[in-house]
C-alpha positions in Angstrom: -25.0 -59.7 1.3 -27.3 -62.3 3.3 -30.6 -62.9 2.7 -31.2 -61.4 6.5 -29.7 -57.6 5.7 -31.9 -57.7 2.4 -34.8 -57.9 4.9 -33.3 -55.6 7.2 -32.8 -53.2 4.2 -36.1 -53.4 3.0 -37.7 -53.3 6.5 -35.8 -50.1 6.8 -37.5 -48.8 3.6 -40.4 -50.0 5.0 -40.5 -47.6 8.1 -38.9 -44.5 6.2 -41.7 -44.4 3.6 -44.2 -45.0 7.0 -42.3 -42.0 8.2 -42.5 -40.0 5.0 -46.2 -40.6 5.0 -47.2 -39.7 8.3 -45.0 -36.5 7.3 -47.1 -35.9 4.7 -50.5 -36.7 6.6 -49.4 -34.4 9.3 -48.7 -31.2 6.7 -51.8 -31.7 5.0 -53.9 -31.7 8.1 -52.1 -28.5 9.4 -52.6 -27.3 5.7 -56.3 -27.8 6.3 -56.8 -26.3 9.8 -54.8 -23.2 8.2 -57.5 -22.7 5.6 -60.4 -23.4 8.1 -59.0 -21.0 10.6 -58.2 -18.7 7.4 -61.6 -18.9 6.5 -63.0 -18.4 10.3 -61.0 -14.9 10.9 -62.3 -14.1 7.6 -66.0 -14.3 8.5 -65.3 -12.6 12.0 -63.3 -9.6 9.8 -67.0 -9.5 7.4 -69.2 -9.0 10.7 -67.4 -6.2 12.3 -67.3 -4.8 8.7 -70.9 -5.5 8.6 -71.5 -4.2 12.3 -68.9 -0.8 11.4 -71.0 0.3 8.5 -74.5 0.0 10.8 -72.8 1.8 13.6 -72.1 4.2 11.3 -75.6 4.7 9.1 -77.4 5.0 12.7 -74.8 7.1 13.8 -75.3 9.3 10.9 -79.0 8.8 10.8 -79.4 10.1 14.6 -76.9 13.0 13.8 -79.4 14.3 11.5 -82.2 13.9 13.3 -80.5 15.6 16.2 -79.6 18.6 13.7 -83.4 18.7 12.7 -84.5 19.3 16.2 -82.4 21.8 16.9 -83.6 24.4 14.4 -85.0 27.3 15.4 
């Protein structure tokens, strides 16, 4: 082998490991918007627990108080 395909060769290298790399940058970047998104549906799923279980003590609470009027 020539001096000139040992560059080539290790040029070649050269660009797989870039390749590998920006491989590697790309899945830990989607890995991270995953969690942030994760994290976003999360919170969203918390408030319309949040805003069920309201909806539901003033629901109850006006029930009552619609029971107490109406007796006799």
């Amino acid at each position: 082998m020539s001096f000139y395909d040992d560059d080539i060769k290790h040029i070649e290298e050269e660009d797989e490991e870039t390749r590998k790399d920006h491989l590697r940058f790309a899945a830990g970047m989607s890995d991270f918007f995953a969690v942030v998104l994760g994290v976003v549906v999360i919170l969203i799923l918390v408030l319309l627990i949040i805003s069920l279980v309201n909806w539901l003590r003033q629901d109850i609470t006006s029930l009552f108080q619609n029971l107490d009027t109406r007796q006799p």
